[in-house]
py3Dmol code that shows the C-alpha trace and the ligand (Angstrom):
import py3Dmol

protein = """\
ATOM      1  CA  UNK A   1     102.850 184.363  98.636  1.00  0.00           C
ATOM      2  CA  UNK A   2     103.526 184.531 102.257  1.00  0.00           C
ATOM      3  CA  UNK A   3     106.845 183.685 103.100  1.00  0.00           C
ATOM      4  CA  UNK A   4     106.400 180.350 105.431  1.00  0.00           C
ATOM      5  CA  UNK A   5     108.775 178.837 107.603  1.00  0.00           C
ATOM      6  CA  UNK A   6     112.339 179.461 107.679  1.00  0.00           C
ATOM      7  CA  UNK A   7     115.585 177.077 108.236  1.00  0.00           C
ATOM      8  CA  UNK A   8     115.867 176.459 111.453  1.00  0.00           C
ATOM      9  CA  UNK A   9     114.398 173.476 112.020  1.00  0.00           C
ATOM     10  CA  UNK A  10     116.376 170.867 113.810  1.00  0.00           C
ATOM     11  CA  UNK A  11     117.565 167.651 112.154  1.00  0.00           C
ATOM     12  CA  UNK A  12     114.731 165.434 112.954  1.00  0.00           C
ATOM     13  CA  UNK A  13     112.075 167.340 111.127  1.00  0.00           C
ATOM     14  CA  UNK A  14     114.044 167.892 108.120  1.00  0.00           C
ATOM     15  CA  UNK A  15     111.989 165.599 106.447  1.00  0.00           C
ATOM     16  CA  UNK A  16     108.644 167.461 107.225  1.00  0.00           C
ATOM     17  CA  UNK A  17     110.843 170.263 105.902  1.00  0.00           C
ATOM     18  CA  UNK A  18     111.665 169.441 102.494  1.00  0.00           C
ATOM     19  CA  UNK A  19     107.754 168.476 101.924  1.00  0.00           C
ATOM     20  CA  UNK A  20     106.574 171.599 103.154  1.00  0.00           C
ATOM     21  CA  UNK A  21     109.369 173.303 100.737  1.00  0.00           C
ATOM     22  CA  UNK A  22     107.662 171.035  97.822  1.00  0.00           C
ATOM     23  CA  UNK A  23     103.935 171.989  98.671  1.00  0.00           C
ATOM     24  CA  UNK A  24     103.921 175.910  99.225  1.00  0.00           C
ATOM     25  CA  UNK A  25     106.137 176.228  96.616  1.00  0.00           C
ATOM     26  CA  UNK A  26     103.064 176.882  95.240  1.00  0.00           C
ATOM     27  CA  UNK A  27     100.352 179.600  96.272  1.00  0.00           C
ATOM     28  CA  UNK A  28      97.853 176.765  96.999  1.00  0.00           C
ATOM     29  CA  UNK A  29      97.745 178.606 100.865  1.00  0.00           C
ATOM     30  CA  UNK A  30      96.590 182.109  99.161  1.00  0.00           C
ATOM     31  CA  UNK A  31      93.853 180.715  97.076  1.00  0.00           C
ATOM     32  CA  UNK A  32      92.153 179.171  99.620  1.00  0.00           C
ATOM     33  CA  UNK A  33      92.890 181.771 101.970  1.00  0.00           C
ATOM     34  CA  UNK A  34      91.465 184.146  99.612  1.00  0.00           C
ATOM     35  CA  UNK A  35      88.415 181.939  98.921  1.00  0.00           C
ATOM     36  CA  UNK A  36      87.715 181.760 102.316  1.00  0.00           C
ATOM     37  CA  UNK A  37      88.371 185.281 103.451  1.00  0.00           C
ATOM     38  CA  UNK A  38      85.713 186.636 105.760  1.00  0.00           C
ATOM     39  CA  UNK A  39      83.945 183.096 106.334  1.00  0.00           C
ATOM     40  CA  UNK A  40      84.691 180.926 109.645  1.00  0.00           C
ATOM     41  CA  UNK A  41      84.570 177.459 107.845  1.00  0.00           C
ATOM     42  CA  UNK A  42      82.909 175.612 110.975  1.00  0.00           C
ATOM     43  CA  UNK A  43      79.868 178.314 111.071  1.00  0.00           C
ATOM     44  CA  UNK A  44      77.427 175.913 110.702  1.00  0.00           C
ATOM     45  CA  UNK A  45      73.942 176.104 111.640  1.00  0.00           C
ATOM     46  CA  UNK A  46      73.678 174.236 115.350  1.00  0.00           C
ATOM     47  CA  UNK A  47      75.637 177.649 116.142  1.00  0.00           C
ATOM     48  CA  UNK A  48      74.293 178.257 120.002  1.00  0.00           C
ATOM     49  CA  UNK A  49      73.562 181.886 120.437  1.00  0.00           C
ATOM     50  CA  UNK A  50      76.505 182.916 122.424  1.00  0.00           C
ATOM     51  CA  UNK A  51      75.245 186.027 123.953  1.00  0.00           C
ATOM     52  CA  UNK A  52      75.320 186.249 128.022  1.00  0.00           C
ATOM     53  CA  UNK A  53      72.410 186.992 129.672  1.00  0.00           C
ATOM     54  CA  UNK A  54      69.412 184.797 131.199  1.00  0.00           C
ATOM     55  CA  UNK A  55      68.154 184.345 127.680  1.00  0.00           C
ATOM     56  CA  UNK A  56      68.656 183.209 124.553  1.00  0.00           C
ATOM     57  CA  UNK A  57      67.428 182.813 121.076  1.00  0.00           C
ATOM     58  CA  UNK A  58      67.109 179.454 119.335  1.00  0.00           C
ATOM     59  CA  UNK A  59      69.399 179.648 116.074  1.00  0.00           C
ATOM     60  CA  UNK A  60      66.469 177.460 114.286  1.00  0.00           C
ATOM     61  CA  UNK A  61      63.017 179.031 115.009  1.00  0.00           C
ATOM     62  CA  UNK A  62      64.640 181.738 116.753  1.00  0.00           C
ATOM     63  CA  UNK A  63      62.288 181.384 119.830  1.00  0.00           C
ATOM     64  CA  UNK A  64      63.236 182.900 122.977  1.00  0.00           C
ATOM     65  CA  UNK A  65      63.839 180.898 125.407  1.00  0.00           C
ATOM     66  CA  UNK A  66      65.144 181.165 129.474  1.00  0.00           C
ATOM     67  CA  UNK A  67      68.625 179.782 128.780  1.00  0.00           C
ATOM     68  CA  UNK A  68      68.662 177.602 132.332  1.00  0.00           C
ATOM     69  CA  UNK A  69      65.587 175.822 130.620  1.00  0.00           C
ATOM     70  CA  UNK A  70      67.432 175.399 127.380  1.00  0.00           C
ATOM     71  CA  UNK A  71      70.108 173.625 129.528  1.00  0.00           C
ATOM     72  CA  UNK A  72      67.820 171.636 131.695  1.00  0.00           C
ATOM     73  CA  UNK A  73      66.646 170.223 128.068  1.00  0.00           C
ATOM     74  CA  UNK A  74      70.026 169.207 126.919  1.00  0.00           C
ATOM     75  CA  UNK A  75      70.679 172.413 125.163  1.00  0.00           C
ATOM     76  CA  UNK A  76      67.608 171.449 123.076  1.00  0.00           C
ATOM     77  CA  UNK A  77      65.370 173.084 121.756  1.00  0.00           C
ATOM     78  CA  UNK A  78      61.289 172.895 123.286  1.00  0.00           C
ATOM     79  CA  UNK A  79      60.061 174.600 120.614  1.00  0.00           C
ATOM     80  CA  UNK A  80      61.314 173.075 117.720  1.00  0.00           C
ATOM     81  CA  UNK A  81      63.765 170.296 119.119  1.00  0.00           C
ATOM     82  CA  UNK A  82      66.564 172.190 117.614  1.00  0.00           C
ATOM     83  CA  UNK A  83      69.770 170.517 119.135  1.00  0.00           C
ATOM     84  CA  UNK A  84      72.321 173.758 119.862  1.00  0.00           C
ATOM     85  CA  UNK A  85      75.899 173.117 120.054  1.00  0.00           C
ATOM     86  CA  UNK A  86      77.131 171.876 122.958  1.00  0.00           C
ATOM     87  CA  UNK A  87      81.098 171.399 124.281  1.00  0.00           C
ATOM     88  CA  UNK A  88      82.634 168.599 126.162  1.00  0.00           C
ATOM     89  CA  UNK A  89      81.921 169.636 129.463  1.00  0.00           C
ATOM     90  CA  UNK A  90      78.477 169.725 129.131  1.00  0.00           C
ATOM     91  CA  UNK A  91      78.320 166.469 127.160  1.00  0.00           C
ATOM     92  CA  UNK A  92      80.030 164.811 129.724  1.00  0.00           C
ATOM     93  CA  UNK A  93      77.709 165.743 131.799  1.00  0.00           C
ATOM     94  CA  UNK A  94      74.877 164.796 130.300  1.00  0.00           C
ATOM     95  CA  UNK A  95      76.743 160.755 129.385  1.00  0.00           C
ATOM     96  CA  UNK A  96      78.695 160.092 132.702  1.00  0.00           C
ATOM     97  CA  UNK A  97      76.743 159.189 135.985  1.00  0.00           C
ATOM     98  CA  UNK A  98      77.746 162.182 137.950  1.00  0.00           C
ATOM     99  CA  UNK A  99      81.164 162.601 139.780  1.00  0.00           C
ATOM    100  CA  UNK A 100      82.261 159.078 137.910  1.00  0.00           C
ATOM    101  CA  UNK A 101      84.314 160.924 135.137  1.00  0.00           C
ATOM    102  CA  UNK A 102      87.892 160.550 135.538  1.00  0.00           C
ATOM    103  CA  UNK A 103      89.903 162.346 133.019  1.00  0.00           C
ATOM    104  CA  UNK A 104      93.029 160.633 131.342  1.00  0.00           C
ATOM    105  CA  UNK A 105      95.760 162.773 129.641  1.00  0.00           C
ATOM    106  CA  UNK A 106      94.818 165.836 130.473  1.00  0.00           C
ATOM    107  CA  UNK A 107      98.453 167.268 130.247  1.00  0.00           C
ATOM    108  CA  UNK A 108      99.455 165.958 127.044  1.00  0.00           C
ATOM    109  CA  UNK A 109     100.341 169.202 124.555  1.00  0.00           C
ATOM    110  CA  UNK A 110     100.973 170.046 121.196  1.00  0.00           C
ATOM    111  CA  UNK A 111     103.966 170.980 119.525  1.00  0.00           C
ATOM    112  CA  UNK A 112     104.106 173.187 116.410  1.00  0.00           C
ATOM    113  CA  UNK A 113     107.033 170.149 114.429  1.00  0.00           C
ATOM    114  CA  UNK A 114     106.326 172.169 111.164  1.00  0.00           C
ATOM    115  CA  UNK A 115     106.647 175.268 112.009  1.00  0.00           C
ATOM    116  CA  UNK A 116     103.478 176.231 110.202  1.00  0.00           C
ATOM    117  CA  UNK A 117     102.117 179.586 109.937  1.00  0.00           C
ATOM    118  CA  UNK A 118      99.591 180.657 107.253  1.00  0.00           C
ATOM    119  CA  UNK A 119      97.918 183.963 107.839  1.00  0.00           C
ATOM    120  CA  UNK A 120      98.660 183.507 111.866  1.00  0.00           C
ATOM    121  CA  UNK A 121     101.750 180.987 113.586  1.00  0.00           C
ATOM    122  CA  UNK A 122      99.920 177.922 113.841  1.00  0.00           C
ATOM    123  CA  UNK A 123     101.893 178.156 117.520  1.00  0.00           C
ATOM    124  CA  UNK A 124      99.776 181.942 117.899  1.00  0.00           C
ATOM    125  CA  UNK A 125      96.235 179.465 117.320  1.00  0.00           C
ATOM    126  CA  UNK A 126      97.063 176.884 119.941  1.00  0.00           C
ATOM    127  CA  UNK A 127      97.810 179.399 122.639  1.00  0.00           C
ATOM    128  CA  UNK A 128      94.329 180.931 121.766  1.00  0.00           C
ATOM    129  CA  UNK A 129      92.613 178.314 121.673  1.00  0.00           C
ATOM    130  CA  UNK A 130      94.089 176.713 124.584  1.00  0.00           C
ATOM    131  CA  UNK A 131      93.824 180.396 126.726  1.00  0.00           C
ATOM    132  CA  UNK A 132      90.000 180.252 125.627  1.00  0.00           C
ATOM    133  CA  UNK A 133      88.865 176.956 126.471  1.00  0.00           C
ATOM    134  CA  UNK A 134      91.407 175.874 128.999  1.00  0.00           C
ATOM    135  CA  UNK A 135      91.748 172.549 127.618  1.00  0.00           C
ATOM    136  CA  UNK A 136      95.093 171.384 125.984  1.00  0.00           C
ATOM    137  CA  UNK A 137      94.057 170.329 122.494  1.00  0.00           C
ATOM    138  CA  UNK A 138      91.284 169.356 121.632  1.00  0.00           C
ATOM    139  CA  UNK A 139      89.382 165.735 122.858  1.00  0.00           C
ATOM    140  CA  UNK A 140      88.731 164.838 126.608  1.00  0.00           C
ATOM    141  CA  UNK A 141      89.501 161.297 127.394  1.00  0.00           C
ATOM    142  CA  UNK A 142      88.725 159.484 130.475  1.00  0.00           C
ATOM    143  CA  UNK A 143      86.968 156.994 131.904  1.00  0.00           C
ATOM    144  CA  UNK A 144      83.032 156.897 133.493  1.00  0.00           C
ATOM    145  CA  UNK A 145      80.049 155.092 134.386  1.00  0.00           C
ATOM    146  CA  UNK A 146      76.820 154.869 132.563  1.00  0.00           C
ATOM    147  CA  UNK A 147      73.914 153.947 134.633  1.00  0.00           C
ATOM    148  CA  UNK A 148      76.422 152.270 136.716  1.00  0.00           C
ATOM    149  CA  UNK A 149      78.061 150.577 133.737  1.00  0.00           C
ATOM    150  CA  UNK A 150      82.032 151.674 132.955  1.00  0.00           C
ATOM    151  CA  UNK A 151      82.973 153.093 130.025  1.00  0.00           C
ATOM    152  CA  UNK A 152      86.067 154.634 128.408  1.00  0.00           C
ATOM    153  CA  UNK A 153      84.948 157.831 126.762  1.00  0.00           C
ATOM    154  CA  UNK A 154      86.135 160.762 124.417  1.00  0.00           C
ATOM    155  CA  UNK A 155      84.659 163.923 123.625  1.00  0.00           C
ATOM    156  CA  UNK A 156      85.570 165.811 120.840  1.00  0.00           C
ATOM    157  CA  UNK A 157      85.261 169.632 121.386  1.00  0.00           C
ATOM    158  CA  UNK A 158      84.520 171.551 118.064  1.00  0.00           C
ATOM    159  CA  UNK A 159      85.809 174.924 120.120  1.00  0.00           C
ATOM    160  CA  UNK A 160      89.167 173.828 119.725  1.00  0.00           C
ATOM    161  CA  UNK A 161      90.198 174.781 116.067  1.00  0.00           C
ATOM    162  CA  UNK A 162      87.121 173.328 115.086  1.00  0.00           C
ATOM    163  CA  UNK A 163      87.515 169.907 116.817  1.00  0.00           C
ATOM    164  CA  UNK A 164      90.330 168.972 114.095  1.00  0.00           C
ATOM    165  CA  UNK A 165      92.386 166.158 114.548  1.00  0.00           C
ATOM    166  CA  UNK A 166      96.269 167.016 115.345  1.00  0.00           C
ATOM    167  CA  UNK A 167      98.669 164.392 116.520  1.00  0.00           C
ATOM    168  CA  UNK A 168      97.565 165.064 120.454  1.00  0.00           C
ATOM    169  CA  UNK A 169      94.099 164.535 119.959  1.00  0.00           C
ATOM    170  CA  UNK A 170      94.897 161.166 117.593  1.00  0.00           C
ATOM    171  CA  UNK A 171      97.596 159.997 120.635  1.00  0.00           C
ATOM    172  CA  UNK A 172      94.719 160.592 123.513  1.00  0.00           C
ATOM    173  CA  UNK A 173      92.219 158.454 121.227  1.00  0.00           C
ATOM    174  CA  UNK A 174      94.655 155.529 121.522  1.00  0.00           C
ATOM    175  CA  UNK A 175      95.993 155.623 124.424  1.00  0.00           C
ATOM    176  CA  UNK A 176      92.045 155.426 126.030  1.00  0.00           C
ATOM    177  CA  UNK A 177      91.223 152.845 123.055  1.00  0.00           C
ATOM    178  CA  UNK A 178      94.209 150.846 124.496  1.00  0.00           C
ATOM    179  CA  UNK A 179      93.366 151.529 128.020  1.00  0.00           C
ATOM    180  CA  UNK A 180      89.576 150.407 127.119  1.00  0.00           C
ATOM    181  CA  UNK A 181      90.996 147.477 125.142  1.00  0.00           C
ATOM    182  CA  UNK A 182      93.726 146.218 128.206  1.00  0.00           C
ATOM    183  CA  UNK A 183      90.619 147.264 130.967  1.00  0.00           C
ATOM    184  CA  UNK A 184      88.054 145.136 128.876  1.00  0.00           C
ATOM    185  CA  UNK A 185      85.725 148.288 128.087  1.00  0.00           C
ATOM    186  CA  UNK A 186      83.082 149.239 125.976  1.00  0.00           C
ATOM    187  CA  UNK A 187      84.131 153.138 124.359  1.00  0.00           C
ATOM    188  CA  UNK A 188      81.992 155.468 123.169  1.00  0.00           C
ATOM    189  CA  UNK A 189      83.914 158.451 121.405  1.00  0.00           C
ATOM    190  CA  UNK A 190      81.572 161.447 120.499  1.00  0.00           C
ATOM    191  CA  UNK A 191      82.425 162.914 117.147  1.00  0.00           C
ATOM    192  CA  UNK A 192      82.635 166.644 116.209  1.00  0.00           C
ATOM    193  CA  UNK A 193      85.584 167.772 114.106  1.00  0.00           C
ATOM    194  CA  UNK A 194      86.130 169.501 110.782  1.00  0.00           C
ATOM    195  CA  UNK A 195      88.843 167.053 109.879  1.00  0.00           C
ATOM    196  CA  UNK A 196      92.254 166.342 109.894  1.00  0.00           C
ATOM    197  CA  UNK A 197      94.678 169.162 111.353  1.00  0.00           C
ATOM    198  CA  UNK A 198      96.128 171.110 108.220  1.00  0.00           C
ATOM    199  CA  UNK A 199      98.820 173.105 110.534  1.00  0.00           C
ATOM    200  CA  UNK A 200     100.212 169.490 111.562  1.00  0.00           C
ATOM    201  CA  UNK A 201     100.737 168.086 107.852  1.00  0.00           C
ATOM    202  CA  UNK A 202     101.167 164.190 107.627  1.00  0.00           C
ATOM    203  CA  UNK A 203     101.464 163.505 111.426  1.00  0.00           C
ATOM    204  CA  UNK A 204      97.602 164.535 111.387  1.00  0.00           C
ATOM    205  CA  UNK A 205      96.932 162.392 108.670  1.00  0.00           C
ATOM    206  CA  UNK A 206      98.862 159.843 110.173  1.00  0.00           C
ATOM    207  CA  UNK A 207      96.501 159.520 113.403  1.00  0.00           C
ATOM    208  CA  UNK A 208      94.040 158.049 111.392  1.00  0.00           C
ATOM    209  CA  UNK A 209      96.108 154.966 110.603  1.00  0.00           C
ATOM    210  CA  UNK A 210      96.840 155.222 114.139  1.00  0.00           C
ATOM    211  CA  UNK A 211      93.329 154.848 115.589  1.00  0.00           C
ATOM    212  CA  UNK A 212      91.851 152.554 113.595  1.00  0.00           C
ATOM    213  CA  UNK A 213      94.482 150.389 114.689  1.00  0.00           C
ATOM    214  CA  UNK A 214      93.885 150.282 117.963  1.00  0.00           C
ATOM    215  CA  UNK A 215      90.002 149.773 117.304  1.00  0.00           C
ATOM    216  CA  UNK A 216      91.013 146.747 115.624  1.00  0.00           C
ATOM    217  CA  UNK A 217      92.821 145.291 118.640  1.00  0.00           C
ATOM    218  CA  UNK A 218      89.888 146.776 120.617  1.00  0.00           C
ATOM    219  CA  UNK A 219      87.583 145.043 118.150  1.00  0.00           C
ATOM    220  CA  UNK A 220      89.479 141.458 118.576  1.00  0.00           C
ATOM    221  CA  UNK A 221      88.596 141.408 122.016  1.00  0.00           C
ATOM    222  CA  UNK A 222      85.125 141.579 120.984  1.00  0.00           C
ATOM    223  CA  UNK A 223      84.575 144.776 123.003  1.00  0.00           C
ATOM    224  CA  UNK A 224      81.513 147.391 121.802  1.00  0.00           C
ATOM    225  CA  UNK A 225      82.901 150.537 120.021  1.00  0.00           C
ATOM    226  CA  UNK A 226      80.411 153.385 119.415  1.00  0.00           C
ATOM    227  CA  UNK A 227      81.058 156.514 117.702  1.00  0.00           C
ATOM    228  CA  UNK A 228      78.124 159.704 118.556  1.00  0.00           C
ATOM    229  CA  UNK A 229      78.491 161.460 115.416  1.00  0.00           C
ATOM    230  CA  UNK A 230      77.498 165.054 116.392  1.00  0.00           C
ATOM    231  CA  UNK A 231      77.057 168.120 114.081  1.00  0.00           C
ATOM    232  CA  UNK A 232      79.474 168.320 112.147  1.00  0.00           C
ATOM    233  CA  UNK A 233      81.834 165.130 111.637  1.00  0.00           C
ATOM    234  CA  UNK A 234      83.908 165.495 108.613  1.00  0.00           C
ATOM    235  CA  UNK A 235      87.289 164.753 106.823  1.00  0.00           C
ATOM    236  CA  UNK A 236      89.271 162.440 108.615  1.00  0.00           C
ATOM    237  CA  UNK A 237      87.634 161.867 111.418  1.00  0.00           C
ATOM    238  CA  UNK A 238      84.516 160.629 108.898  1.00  0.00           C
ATOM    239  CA  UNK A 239      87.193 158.933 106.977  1.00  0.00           C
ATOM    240  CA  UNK A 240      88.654 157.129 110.274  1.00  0.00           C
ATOM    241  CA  UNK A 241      86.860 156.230 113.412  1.00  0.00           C
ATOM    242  CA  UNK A 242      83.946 158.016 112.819  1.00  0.00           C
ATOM    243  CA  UNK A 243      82.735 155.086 110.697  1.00  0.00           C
ATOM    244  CA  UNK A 244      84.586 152.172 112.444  1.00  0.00           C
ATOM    245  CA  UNK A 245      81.804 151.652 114.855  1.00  0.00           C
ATOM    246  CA  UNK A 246      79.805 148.709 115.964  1.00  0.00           C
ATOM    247  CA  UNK A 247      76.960 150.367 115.932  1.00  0.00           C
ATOM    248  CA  UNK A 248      77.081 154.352 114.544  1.00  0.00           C
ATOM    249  CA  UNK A 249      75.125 156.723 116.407  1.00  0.00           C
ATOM    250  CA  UNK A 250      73.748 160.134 115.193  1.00  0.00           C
ATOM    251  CA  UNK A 251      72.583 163.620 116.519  1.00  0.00           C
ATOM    252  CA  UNK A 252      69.468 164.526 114.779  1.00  0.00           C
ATOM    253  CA  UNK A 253      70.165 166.677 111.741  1.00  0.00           C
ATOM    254  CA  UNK A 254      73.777 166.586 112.263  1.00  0.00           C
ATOM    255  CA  UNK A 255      76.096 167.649 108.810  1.00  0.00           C
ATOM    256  CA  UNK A 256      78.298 164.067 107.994  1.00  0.00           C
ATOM    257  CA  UNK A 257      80.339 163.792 105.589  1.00  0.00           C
ATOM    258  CA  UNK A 258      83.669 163.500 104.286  1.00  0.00           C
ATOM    259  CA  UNK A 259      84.434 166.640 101.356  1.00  0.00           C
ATOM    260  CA  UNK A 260      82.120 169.421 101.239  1.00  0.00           C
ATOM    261  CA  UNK A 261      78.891 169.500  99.364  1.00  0.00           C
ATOM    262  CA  UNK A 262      79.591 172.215  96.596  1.00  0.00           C
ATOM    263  CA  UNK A 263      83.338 169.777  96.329  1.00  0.00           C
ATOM    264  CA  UNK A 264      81.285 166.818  95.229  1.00  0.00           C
ATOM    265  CA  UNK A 265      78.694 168.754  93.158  1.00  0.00           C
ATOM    266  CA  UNK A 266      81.427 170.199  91.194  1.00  0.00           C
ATOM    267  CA  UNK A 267      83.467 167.122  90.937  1.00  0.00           C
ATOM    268  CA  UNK A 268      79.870 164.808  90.048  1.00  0.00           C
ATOM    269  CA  UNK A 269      78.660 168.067  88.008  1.00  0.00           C
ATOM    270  CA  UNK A 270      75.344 166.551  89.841  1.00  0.00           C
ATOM    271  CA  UNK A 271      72.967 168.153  92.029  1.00  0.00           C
ATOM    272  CA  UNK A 272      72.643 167.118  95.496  1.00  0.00           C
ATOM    273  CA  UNK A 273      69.568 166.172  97.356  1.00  0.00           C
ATOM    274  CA  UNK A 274      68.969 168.861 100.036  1.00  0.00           C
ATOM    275  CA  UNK A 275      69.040 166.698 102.514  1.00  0.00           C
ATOM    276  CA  UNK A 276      72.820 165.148 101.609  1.00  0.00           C
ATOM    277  CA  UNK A 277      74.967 164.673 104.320  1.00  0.00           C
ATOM    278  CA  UNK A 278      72.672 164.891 107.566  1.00  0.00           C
ATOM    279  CA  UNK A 279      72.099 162.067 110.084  1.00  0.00           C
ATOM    280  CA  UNK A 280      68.736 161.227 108.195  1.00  0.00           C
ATOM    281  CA  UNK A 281      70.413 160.750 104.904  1.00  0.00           C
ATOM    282  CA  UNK A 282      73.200 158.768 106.073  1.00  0.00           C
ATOM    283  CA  UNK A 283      70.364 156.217 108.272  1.00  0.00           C
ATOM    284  CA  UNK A 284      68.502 156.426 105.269  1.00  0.00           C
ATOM    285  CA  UNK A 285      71.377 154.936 103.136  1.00  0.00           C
ATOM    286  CA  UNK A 286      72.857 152.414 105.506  1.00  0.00           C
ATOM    287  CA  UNK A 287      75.652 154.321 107.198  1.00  0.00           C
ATOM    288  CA  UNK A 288      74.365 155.282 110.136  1.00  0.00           C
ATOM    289  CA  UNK A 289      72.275 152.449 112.639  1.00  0.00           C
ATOM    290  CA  UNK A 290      70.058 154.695 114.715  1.00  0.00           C
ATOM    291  CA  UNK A 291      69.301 158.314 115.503  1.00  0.00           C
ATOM    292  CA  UNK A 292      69.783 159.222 118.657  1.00  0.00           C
ATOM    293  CA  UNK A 293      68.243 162.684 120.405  1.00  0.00           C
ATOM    294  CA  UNK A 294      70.016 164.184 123.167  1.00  0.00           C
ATOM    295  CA  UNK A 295      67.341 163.889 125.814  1.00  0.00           C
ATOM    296  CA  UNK A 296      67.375 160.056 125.432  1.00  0.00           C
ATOM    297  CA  UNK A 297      71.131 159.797 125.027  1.00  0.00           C
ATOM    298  CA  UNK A 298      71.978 158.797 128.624  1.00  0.00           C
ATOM    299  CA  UNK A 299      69.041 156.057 128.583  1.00  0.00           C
ATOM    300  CA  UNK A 300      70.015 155.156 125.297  1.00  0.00           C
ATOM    301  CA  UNK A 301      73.175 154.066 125.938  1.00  0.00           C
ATOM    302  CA  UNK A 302      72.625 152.452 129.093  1.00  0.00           C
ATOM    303  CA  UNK A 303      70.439 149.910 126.699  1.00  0.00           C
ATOM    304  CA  UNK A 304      72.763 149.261 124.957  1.00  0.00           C
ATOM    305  CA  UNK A 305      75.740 148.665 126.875  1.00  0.00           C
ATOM    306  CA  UNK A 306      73.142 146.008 128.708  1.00  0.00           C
ATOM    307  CA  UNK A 307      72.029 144.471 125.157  1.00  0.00           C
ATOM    308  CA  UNK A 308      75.667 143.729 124.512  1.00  0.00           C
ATOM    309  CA  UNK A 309      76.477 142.289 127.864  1.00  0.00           C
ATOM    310  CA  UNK A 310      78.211 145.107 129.693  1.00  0.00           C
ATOM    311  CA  UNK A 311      77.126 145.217 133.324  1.00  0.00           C
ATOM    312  CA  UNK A 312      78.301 147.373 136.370  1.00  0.00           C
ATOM    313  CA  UNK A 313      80.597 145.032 137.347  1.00  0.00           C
ATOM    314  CA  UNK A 314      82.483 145.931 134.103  1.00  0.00           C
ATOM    315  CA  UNK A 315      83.448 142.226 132.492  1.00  0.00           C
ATOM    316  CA  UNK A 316      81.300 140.684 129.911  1.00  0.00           C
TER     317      UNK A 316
END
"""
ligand_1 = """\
1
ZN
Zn 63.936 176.206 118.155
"""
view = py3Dmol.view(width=600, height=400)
view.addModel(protein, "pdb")
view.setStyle({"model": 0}, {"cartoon": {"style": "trace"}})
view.addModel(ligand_1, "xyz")
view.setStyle({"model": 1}, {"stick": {}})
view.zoomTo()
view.show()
């Protein structure tokens, strides 16, 4: 077992200390290390192709296509209406009326309180990820108009350690829930994240607790919540806000769920319909309200914030 951590921490994370001490005192890290050796667990398959050039090739029906086309449709698919990946600034895009985005938080960093490393310093995958995408951690928070109509909105980016919830991207949640909530604003939060942030122990677990609390207070003041569950929404962000919503929105075909599918098959000793734990399944069975594509995203919203009595003025 790799040796993790050492004893330097300073007083206030002793705590986190002693746990850590009590659950790698077993090689639980190697096994799944080992299990997962060679596989990049968020390789799913909206993958965009990420080669440069003018064109690309559609992960689905692998038709070429001119890639400023592909863009022009939302990163969707003509051919087969295949919705590629897409990261926050392009989803921003596509939500906010243009030049009405104004980011919130943008400074606010992680720390490394554990001291984690597993096969690379937890500290070592922040600085990559940060140095890659240029974003601190990763959500964008801010607030924007929608066909004229404000809205506090977060974007989960899956590029950032696969969109997983730490403790910044939990605090920049509530803080714009809070803002939304004192501001009297509907919120929208698009979902893509492969759970709660391992590297960050309990304080990542703890920012689910965290945010559905302040959707309850947003909630009270009778203000519209709406998740976008995009491909993939798992763990605890499925297990959290993901599912608080007044009304849950969907990507088509997007992978929901909480645990994995082989997980439950081997805990059930069932087989799973093929189908399990995409958009369609979950509208199917109640936990999702409608399916929304990307092309009619912008239009679709702007509905709805009308139908529930948010005009551009702001105040319902
Ligand atoms: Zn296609």
């Amino acid at each position: 077992m790799e040796q993790i951590g050492g004893s330097t921490y300073g007083r206030t994370f002793g705590v986190f200390n002693v746990v850590k001490e009590l659950i790698f005192s077993v090689s639980l890290f190697d096994w799944f290390a080992d299990r997962r050796k060679g596989q990049f667990v968020g390789k799913v398959s909206q993958e965009t192709d990420e080669s440069d050039g003018l064109w690309g090739k559609c992960s689905e029906c692998s038709q070429v296509v001119y890639r400023k086309d592909l863009i022009a449709n939302a990163s969707v698919c003509s051919n087969c209406g295949h919705h590629n990946r897409i990261y926050s600034e392009e989803r921003i895009g596509l939500i906010a009326d243009p030049g009405t985005f104004k980011i919130i938080d943008r400074e606010l960093s992680p720390t490394d309180p554990l001291g984690f490393k597993d096969r690379r310093a937890y500290a070592d995958r922040l600085r990559e990820s940060q140095a890659n995408t240029g974003m601190k951690d990763g959500v964008v928070t801010g607030i924007c108009k929608v066909e004229s109509i404000p809205l506090a909105l977060a974007v989960m980016d899956f590029r950032f350690m696969g969109g997983s919830m730490g403790s910044v991207v939990g605090e920049k949640i509530t803080r714009l829930i809070e803002r939304a909530t004192s501001q009297k604003l509907p919120l929208l939060i698009v979902c893509a994240s492969g759970g709660a942030r391992m590297q960050e122990g309990m304080l990542s677990l703890m920012q689910m607790a965290k945010i559905s609390g302040a959707l309850e207070r947003h909630r009270e003041a009778e203000l519209l919540y709406m998740p976008l569950l995009t491909h993939p929404t798992t763990g605890g962000v499925t297990a959290s806000f993901a599912m608080l919503g007044d009304l849950i929105l969907a990507e088509p075909k997007a992978l929901i769920g909480f645990a994995g599918r082989r997980v439950i098959e081997q805990t059930l000793r069932e087989k799973l319909p093929e189908n399990f734990q995409t958009a369609e399944y979950l509208l199917e069975h109640g936990f999702v309200d409608t399916i929304v594509p990307r092309t009619q995203l912008k239009k679709t919203l702007g509905k709805l914030l009308r139908l529930h009595g948010n005009n551009p003025k702001g105040s319902r």
